[in-house]
C-alpha positions in Angstrom: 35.7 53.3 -22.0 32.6 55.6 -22.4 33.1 58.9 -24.9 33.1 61.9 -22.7 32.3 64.1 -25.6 28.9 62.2 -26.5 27.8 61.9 -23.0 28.1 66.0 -22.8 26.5 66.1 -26.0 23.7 64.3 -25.0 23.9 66.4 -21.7 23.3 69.4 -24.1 20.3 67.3 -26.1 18.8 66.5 -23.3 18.3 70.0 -21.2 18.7 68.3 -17.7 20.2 71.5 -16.5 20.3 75.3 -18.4 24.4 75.0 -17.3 26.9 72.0 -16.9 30.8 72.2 -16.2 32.5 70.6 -19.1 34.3 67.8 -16.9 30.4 66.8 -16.3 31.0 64.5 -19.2 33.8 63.2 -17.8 33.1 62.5 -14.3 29.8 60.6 -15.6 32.1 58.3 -17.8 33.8 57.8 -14.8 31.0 56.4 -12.9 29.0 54.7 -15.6 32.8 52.8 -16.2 33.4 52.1 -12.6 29.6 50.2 -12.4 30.0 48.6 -15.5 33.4 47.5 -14.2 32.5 46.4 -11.0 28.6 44.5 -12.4 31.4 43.0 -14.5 33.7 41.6 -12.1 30.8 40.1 -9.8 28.5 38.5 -13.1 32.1 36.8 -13.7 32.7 35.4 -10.0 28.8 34.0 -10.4 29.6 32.5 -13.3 32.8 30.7 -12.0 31.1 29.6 -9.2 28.8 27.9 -11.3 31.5 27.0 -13.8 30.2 28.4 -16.7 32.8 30.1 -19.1 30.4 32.8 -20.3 28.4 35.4 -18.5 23.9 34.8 -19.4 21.6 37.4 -18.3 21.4 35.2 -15.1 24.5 35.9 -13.4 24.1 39.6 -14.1 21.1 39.3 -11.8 22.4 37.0 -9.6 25.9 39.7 -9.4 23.4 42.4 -9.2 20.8 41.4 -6.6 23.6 39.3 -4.4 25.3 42.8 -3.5 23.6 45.4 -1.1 24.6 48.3 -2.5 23.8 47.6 -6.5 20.6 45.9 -5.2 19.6 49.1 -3.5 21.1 50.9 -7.0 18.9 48.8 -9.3 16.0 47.5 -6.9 13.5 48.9 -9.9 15.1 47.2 -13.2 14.1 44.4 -14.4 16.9 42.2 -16.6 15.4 40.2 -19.5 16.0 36.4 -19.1 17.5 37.0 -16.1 15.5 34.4 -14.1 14.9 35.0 -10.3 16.8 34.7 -7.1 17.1 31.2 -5.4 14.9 31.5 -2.5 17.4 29.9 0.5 
């Protein structure tokens, strides 16, 4: 669960916009926990496939860069000891 009242906080901090709707906090705690949740949930069918019991920095990349739509998300980042792609 991500704190709603941090992330408007750090909406305030920030000055990303002179005004923000209070529920902006909570509909960006919505999304960050829905990715989070669904990065999750494909780093863990990796990892079973490979039948490990714990998720490493490479099956988050693997998770990542096997789906089109988080690929397209997070075509820029780079994850530390993530390793690369097998080229197939």
């Amino acid at each position: 669960m991500f704190p709603t009242g941090r992330l408007n906080r750090l909406f305030k901090e920030g000055r990303y916009s002179d005004r923000f709707s209070r529920s902006a906090g909570i509909f960006l705690s919505g999304v960050l926990e829905y990715l989070t949740a669904e990065i999750i949930e494909l780093a863990g069918s990796v990892c079973e496939e490979n039948k490990k019991k714990t998720i490493a920095p490479k099956h988050l990349n693997l998770a990542v860069r096997s789906d089109p739509e988080l690929n397209k998300l997070m075509h820029t980042i780079t994850i530390s000891q993530g390793g690369q792609l097998p080229n197939i």
